[in-house]
VEXLUM-938994 format. One line per 3 residues: number of its first residue (from 1); their letters; for each residue x, y, z of N, C-alpha, C. Coordinates in steps of 0.2 Angstrom, whole numbers, plus 5000, padded with zeros to 4 digits. Layout:
N
NUM) A) X:Y:Z:X:Y:Z:X:Y:Z  ...
//
This chain:
370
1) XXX) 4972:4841:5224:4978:4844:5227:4976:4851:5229  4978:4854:5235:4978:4861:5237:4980:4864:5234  4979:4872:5233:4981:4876:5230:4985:4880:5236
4) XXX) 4991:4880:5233:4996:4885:5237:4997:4890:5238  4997:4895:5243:4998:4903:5243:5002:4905:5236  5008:4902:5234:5010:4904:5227:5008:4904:5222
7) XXX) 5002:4899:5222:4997:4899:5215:4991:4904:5217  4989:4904:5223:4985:4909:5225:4985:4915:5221  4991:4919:5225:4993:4923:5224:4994:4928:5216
10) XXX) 4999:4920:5212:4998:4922:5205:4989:4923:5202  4987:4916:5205:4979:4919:5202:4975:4926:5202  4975:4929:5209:4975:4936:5209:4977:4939:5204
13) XXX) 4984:4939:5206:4989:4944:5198:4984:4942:5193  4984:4938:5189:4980:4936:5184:4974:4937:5184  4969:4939:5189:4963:4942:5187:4964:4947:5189
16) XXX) 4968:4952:5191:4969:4958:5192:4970:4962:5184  4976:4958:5180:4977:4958:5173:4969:4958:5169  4967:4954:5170:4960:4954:5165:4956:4960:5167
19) XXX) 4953:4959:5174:4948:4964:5176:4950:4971:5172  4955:4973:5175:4956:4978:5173:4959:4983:5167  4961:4975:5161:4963:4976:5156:4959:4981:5150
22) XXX) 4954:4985:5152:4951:4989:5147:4955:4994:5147  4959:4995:5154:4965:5000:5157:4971:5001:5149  4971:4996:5149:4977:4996:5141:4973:4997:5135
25) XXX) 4967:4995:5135:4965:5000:5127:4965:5005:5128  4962:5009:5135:4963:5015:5135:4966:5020:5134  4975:5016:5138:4979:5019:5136:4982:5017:5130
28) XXX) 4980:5015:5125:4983:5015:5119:4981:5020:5115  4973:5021:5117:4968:5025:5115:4970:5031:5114  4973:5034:5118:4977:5039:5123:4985:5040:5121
31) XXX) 4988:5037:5119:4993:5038:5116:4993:5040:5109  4987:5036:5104:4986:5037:5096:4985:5043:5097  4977:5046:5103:4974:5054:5102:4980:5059:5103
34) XXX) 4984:5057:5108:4991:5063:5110:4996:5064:5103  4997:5056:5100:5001:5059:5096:5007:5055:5097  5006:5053:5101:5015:5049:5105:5017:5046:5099
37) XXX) 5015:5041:5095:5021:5039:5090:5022:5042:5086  5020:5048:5084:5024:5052:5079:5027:5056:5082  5025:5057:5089:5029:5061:5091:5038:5059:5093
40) XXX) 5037:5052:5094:5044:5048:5093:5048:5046:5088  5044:5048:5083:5045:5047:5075:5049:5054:5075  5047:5058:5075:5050:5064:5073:5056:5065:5080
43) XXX) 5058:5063:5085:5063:5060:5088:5067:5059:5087  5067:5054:5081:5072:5049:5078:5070:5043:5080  5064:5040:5082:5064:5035:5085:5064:5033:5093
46) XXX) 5068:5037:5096:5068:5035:5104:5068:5044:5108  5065:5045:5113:5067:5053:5118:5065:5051:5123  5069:5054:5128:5070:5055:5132:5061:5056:5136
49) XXX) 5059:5057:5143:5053:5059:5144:5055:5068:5144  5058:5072:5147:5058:5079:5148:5055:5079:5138  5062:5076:5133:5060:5078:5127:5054:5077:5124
52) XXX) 5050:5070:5125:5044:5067:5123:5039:5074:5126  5040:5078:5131:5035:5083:5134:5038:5089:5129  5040:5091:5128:5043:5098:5124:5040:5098:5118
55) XXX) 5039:5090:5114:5034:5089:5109:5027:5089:5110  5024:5090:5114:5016:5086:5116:5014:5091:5118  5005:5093:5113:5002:5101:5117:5000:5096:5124
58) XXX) 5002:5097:5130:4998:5094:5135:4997:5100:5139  4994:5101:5146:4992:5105:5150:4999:5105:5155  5001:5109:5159:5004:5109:5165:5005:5104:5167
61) XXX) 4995:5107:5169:4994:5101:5176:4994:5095:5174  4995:5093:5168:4993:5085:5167:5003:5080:5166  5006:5087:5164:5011:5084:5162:5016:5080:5166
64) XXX) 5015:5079:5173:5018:5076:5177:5015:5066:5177  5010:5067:5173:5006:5059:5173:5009:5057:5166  5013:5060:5162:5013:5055:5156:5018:5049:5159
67) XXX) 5022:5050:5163:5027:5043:5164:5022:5040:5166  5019:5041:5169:5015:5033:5172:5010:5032:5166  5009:5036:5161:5007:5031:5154:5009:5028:5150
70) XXX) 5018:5031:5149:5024:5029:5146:5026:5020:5149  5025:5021:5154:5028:5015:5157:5024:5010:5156  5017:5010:5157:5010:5007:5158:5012:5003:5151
73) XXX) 5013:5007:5145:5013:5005:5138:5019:5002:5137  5025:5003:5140:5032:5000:5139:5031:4992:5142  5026:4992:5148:5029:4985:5152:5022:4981:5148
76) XXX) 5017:4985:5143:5013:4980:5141:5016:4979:5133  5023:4983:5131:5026:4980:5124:5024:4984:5121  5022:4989:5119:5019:4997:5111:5024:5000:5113
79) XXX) 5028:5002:5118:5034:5005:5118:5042:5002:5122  5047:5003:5119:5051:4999:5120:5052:5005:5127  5057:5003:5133:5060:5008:5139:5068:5008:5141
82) XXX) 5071:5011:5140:5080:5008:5142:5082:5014:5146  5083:5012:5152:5087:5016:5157:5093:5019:5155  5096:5026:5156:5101:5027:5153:5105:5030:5160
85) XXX) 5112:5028:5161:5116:5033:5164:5116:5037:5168  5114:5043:5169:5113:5047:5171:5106:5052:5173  5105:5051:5180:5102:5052:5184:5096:5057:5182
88) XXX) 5091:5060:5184:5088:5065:5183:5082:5067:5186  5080:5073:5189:5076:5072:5191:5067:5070:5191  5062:5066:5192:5058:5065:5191:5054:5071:5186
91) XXX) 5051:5070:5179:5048:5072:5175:5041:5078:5179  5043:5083:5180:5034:5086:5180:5034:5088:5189  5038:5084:5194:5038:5081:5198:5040:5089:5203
94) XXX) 5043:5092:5201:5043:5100:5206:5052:5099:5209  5052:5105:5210:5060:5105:5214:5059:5099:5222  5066:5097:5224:5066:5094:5229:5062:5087:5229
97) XXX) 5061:5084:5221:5057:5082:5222:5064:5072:5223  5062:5068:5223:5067:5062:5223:5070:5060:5215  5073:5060:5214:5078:5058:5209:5076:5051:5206
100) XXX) 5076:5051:5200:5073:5044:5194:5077:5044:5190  5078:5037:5188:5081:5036:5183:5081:5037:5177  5084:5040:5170:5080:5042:5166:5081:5038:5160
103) XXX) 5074:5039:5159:5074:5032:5153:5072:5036:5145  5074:5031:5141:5072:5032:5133:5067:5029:5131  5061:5033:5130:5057:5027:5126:5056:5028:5120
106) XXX) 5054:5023:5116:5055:5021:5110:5052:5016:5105  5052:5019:5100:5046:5014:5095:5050:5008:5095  5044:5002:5093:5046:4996:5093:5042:4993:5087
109) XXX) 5042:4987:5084:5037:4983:5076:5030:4988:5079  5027:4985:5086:5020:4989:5086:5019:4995:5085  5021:5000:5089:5020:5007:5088:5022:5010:5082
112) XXX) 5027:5005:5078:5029:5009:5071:5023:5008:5069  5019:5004:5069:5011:5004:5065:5007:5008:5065  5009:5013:5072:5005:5018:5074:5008:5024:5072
115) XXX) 5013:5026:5069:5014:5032:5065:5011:5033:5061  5013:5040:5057:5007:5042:5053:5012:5045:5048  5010:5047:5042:5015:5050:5038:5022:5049:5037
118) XXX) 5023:5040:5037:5030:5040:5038:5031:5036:5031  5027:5035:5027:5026:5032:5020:5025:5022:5023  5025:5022:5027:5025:5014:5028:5015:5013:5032
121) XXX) 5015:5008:5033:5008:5006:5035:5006:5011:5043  4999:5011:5042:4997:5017:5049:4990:5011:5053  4989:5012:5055:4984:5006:5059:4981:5011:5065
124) XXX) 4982:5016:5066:4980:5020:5071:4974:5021:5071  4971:5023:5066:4964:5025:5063:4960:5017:5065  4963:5011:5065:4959:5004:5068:4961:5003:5075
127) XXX) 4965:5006:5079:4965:5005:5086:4960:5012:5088  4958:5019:5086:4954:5021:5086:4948:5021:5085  4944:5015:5082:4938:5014:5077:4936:5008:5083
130) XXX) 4942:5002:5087:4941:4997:5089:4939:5001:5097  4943:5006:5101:4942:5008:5106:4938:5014:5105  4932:5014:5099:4929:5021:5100:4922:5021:5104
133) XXX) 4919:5025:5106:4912:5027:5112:4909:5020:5109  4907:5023:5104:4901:5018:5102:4901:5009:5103  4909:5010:5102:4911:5001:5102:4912:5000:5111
136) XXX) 4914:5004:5114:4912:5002:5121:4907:5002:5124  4904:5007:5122:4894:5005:5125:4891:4999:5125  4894:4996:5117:4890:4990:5117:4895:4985:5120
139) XXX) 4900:4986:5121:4902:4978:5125:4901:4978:5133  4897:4987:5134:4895:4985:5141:4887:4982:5142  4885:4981:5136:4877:4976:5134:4880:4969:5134
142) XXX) 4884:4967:5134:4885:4959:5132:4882:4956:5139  4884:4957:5146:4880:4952:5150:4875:4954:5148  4872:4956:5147:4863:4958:5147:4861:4956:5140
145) XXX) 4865:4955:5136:4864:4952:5128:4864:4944:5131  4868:4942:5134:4869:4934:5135:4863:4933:5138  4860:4936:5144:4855:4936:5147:4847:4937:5144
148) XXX) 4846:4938:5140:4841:4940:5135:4839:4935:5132  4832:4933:5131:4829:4929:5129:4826:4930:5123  4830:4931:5116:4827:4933:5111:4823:4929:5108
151) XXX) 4818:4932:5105:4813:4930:5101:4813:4931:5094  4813:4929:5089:4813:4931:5083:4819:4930:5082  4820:4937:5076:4829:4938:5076:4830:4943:5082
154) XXX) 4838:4940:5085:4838:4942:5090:4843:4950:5088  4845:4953:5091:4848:4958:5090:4855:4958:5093  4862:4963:5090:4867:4963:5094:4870:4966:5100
157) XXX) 4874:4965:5103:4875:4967:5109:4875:4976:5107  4879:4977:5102:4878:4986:5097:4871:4988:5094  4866:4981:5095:4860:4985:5091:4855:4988:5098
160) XXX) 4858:4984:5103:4853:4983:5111:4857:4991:5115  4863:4994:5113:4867:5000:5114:4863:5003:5111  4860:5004:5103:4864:5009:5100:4855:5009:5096
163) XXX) 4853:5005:5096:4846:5002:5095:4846:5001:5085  4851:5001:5083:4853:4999:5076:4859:4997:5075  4862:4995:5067:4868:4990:5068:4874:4995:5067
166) XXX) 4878:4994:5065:4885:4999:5063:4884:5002:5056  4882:4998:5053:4878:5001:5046:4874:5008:5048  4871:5003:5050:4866:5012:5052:4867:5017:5056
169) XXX) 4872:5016:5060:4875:5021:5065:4880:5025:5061  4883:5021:5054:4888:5024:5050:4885:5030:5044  4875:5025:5045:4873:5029:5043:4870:5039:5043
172) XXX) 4870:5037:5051:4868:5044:5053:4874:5048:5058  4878:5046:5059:4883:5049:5061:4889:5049:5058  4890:5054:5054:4893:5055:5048:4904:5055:5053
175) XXX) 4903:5058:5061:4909:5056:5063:4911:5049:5061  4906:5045:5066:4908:5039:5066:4909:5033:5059  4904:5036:5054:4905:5034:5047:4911:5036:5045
178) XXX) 4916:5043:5045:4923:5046:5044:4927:5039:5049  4927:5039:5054:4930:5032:5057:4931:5027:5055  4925:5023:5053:4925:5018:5049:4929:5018:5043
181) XXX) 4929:5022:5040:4930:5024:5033:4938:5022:5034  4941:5027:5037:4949:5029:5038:4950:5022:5042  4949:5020:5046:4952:5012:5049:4949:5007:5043
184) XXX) 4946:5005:5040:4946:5002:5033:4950:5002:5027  4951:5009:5026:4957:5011:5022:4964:5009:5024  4965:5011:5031:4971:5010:5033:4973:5002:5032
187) XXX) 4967:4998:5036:4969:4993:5036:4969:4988:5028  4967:4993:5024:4968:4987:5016:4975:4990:5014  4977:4997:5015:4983:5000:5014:4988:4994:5015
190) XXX) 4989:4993:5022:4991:4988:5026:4991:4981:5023  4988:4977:5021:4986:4972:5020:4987:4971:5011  4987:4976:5006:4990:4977:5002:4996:4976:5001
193) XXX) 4999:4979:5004:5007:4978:5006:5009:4972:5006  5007:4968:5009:5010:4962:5014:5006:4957:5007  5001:4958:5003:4998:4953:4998:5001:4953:4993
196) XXX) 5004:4958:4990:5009:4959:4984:5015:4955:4988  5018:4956:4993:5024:4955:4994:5028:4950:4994  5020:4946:5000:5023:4940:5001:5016:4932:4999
199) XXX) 5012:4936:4993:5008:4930:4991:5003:4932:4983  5010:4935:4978:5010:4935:4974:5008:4930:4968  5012:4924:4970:5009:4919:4967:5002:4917:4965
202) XXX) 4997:4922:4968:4991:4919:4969:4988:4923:4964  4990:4926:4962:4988:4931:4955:4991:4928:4949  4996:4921:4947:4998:4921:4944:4992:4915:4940
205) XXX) 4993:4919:4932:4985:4916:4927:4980:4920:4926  4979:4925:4931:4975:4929:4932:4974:4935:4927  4969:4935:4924:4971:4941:4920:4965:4946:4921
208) XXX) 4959:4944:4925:4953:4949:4927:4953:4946:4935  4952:4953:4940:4949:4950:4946:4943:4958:4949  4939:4954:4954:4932:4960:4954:4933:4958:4961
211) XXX) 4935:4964:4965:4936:4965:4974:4929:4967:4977  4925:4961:4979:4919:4964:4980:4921:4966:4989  4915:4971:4988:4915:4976:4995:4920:4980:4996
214) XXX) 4925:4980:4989:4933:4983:4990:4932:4991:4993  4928:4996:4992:4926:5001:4993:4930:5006:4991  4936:5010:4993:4937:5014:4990:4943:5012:4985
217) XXX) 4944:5006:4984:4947:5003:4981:4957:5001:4980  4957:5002:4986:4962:5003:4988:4966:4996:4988  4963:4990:4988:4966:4984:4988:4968:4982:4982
220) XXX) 4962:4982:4977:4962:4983:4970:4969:4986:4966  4971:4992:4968:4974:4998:4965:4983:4994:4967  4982:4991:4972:4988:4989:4975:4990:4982:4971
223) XXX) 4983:4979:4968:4986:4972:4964:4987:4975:4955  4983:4979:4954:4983:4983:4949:4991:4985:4948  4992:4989:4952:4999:4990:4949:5006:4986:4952
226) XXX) 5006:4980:4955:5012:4976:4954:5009:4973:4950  5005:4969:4947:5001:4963:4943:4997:4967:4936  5002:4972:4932:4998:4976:4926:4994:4971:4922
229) XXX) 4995:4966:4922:4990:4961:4918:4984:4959:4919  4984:4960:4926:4979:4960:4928:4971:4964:4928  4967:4965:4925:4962:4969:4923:4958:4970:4931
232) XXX) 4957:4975:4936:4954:4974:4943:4949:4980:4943  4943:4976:4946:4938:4982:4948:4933:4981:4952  4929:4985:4956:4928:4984:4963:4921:4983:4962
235) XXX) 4918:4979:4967:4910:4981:4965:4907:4981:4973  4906:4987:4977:4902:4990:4985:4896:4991:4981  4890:4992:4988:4886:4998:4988:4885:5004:4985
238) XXX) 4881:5007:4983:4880:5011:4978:4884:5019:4982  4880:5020:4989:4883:5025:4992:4891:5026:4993  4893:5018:4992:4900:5018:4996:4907:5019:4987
241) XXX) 4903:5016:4983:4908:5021:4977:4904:5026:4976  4899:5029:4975:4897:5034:4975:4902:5042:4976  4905:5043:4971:4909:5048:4973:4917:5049:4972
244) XXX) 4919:5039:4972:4926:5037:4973:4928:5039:4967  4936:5044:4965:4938:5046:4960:4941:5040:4957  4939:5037:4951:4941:5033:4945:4948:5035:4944
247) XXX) 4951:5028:4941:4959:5029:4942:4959:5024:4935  4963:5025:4930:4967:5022:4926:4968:5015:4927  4969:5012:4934:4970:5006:4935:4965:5001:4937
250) XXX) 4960:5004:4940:4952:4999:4943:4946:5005:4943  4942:4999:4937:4936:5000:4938:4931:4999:4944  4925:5004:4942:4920:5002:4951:4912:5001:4948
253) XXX) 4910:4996:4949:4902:4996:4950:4898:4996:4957  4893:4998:4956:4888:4999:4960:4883:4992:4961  4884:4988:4964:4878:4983:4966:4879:4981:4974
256) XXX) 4874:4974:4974:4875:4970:4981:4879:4964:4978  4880:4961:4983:4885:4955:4982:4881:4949:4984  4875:4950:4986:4871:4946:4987:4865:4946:4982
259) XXX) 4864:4948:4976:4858:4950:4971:4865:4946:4963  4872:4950:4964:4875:4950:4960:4883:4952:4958  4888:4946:4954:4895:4947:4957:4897:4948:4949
262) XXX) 4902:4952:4946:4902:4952:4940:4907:4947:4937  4906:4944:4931:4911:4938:4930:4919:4942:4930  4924:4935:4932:4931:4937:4930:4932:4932:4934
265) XXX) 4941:4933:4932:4945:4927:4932:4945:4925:4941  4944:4929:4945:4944:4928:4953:4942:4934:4955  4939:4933:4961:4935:4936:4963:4937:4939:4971
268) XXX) 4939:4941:4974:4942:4943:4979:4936:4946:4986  4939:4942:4991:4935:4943:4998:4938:4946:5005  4940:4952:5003:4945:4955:5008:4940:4957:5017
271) XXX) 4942:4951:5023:4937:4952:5028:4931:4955:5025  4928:4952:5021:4921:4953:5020:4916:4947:5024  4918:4941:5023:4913:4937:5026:4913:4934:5032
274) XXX) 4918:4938:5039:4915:4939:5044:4911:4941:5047  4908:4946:5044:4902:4951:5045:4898:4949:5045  4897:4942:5042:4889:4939:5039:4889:4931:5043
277) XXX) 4881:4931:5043:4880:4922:5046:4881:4918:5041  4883:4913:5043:4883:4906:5038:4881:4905:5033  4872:4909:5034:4869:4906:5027:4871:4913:5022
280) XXX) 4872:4917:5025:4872:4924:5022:4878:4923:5018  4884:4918:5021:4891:4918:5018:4891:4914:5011  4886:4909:5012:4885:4905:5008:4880:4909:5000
283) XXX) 4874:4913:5003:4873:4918:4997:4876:4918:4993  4881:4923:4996:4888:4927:4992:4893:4922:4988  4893:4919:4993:4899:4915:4988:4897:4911:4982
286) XXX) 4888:4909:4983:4887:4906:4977:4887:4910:4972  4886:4916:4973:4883:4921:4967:4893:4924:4966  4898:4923:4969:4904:4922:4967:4907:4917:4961
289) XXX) 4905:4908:4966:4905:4903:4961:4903:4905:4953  4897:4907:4952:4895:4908:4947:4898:4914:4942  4900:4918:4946:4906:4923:4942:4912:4921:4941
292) XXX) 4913:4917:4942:4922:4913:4940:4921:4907:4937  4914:4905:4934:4912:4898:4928:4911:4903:4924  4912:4909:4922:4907:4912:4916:4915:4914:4910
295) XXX) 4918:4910:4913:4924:4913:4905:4924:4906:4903  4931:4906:4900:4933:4901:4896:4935:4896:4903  4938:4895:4906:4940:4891:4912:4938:4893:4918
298) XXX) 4937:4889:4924:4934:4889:4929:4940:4893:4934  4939:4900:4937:4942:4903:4940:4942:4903:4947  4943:4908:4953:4944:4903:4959:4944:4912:4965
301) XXX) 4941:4912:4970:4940:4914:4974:4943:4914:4979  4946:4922:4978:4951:4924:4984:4949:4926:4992  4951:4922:4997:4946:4926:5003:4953:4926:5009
304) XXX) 4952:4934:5010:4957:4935:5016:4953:4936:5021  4954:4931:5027:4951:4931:5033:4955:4927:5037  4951:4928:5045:4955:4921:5049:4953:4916:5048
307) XXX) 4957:4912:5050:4954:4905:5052:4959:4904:5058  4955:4903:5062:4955:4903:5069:4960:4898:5073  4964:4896:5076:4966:4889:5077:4973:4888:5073
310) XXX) 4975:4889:5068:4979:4886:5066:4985:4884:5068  4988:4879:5067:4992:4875:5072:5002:4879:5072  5001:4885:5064:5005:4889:5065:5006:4895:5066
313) XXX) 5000:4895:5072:4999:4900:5073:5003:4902:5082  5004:4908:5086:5007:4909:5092:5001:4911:5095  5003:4910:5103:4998:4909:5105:4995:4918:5105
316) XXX) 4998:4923:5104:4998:4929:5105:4993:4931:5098  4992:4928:5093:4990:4927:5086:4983:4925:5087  4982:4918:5090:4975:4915:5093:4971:4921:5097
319) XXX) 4975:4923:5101:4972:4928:5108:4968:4933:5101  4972:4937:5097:4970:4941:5092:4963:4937:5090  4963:4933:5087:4957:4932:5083:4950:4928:5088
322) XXX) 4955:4927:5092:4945:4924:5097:4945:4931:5101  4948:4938:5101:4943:4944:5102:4941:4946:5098  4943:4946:5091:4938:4948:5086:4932:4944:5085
325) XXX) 4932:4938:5085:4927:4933:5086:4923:4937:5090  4926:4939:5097:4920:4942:5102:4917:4949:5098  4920:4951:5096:4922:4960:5093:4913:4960:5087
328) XXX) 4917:4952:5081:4911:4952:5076:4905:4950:5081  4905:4945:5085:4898:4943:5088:4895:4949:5092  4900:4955:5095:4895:4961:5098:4890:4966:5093
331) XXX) 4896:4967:5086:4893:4972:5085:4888:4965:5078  4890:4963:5074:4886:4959:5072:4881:4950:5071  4882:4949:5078:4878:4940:5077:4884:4939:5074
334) XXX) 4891:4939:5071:4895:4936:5066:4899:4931:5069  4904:4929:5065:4912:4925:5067:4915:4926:5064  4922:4925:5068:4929:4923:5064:4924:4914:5065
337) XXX) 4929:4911:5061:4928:4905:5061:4935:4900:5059  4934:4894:5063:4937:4889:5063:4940:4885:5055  4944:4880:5053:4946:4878:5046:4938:4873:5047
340) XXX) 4935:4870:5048:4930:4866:5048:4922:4869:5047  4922:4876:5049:4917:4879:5050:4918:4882:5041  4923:4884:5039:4924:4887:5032:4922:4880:5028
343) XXX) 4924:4875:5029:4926:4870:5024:4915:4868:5023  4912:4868:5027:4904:4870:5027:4903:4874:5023  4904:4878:5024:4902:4883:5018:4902:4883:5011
346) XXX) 4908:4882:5012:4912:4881:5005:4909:4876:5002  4907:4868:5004:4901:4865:4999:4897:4866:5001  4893:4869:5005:4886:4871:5004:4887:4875:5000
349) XXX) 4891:4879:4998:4892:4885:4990:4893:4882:4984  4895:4875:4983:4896:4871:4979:4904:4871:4978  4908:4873:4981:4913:4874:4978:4918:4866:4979
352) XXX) 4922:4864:4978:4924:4857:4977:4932:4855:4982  4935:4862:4979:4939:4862:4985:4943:4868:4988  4949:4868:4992:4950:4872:4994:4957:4874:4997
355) XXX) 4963:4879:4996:4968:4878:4998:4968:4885:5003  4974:4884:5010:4975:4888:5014:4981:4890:5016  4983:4897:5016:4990:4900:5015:4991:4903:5022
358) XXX) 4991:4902:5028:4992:4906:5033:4998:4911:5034  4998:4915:5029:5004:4919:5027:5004:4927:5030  4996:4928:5032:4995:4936:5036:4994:4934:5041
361) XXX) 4998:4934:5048:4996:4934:5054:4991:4931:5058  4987:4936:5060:4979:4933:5061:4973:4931:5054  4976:4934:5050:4972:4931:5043:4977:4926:5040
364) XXX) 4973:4924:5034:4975:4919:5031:4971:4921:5024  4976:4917:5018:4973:4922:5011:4969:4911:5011  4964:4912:5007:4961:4906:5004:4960:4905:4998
367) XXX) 4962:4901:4994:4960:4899:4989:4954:4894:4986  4949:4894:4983:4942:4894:4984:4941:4891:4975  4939:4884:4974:4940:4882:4969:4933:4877:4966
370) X) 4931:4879:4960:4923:4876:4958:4925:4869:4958
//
C-alpha cells in the first residue's frame, strides 16, 4: 500500500526528532550546569521567566535565549509550562519588542530529581556524568566501532575515543573520577530510599549482608539503619575504600570480587554486573554462591539491575533500559540483559533458582537462590 503525504510527513517529524535528539541532552545538560532546578526550588516551585532571570548569574547578552530553553524542556516534560492571564512583554527581547504570553514554569516528578539540597533524592550529578565530554566522544566512535574488524579482544566504542576504559580514564583524570564518584553516590542515595521503602521484605531472616562493589557505602548504611539486625559491610577495591570514613553501622574490606566474597547471610549486587561479560558475571556470582553456603543455612543473593522487556514495564521504561544497553555496550563490551539472558547465568553459577521483583522502574531487585 502507498504511503500517504500524511505518513510522509509524520515520518520526517519523526526523524527530525531522533536526528537531532542529542539537542535535549544538551539541554538538560544546560539547565543542571545553570542551576534551573534549584533555582525553581528556591521559587517555591513555579516563576515566572522575568523572575527565573533575577535568579541566574547569566550574561546580558545571553538572557534573551533562556525561553527558547525553557520551552524546548517544558514541550519535552523536565519542566511543567502554564500560561498565565496577563500579557507581558517578551523576556530579554528590548522595548517595542511584540507582546508574549507569560508563562510559569515549573518543577514536575523529573526535575524534582534534579534539585539539590532539598533533603529528597538528587540525580543531577548522573545526568551530568551521562552527557559528560568524555561520554560523547565515544558515542561519536560507534559507527566506526561497528565497522572495525576486531582481532583478539576487541575494544570499546570509549576505549577506541579515549584509548583506555572508564576505569582508567577515572584513573588519571581525577575531574572525571570526582564525576563518577558523585553520580554513583547519588544514584545509591536514591535507590536506597526506594529499597527500604518499598522492598523491605527482602531483608527479612537476614541477619549479615556484604554489598560488594558497595563503595562508599552508602547503600549498606541505608539497610543498616532501617534493618538494625542486620550486621552490613562493603567489600570494593582497595583504592575505592581506601580512605572511606568508618561508621558504627557498616564495615569495609578491601578485595576483588572476582578472587573473593566474604561469607553472610546475602550478598548484595547493586548494578554491578552490568558492567561485566557473561563469563565474568558468572565468576562473581560463583565466588557469591559460595559465600552464602558457608553458614548454618543456605543464604541468597541480592542483585538490583534491569531486566529488560518486562511485560510491566511502559513503553517510556523500555526505551530507558535499551539506551543503557547501548550506554553499557559503548563504554564497556557490556549489557543490560533480558529475563532469559539472566536465567544462563544463574545456572551456569550453580544457583538453582530464582525470583524477580520489578518494583524499581528500570531496575528490578532479584533474588538469587543455591
Amino acid at each position: 500500500m502507498a504511503t500517504t503525504s500524511a505518513e510522509l510527513l509524520q515520518a520526517e517529524a519523526e526523524l527530525v526528532r531522533h536526528s537531532l535528539g542529542y539537542l535535549k541532552s544538551m539541554a538538560l545538560h544546560s539547565a543542571v550546569k545553570l542551576g534551573i532546578p534549584d533555582a525553581l526550588h528556591r521559587c517555591g516551585g513555579a516563576a515566572s521567566l522575568p523572575d527565573l532571570l533575577s535568579t541566574l548569574a547569566l550574561p546580558c547578552s545571553k538572557r534573551p535565549y533562556l525561553s527558547r530553553l525553557m520551552k524546548m524542556l517544558a514541550v519535552e516534560g523536565i519542566f511543567t509550562a502554564v500560561a498565565v492571564d496577563v500579557d507581558a512583554p517578551a523576556a530579554g527581547e528590548g522595548e517595542g519588542a511584540a507582546t508574549a504570553p507569560s508563562v510559569r514554569y515549573g518543577l514536575n516528578p523529573v526535575s524534582r530529581l534534579l534539585v539539590s539540597g532539598s533533603g529528597g533524592a538528587c540525580l543531577s550529578p548522573c545526568v551530568l556524568m551521562g552527557t559528560s565530554p568524555l561520554f560523547l566522544e565515544a558515542s561519536l566512535r560507534l559507527p566506526q566501532w561497528f565497522q572495525r574488524d576486531g582481532e583478539g579482544e576487541p575494544a570499546s566504542a570509549f576505549a577506541m575515543a579515549h584509548g583506555e576504559s572508564p576505569y582508567g580514564a577515572a584513573g588519571r583524570d581525577m575531574e572525571f573520577n570526582a564525576l563518577i564518584n558523585e553520580a554513583m553516590g547519588s544514584d545509591s542515595r536514591y535507590m536506597a530510599e526506594l529499597v527500604v521503602r518499598e522492598c523491605g521484605e527482602v531483608f527479612t531472616g537476614i541477619t549479615s549482608l556484604v554489598d560488594v562493589g558497595g563503595g562508599n557505602g552508602t547503600m549498606a548504611t541505608a539497610i543498616a539503619r532501617a534493618f538494625p539486625h542486620v550486621r552490613c559491610s562493603v567489600l570494593d577495591l582497595p583504592h575505592v575504600v581506601q580512605g572511606v570514613s568508618a561508621n558504627e553501622s557498616v564495615e569495609f574490606a578491601a578485595g576483588d570480587m572476582m578472587e573473593y566474597v566474604p561469607p553472610a547471610d546475602a550478598v548484595l549486587l547493586k548494578c554491578v554486573l552490568h558492567n561485566w561479560s557473561d563469563e565474568d558475571c558468572v565468576k562473581i556470582l560463583t565466588k557469591c554462591r559460595e559465600a552464602i553456603a558457608q553458614g548454618a543455612k543456605a543464604g541468597k543473593v541480592i542483585i538490583i539491575d534491569a531486566v529488560v522487556g518486562s511485560p510491566s514495564h511502559s513503553q517510556q521504561v523500555l526505551e530507558a533500559q535499551v539506551l543503557m544497553d547501548m550506554q553499557m555496550m559503548m563504554l564497556f563490551m557490556s549489557k543490560e540483559r533480558e529475563e532469559l539472558n539472566w536465567q544462563k547465568i544463574f545456572m551456569e553459577a550453580g544457583f538453582s533458582h530464582y525470583k524477580i521483583q520489578p518494583f524499581l522502574g528500570m531496575r528490578s531487585i532479584i533474588q538469587l537462590y543455591p
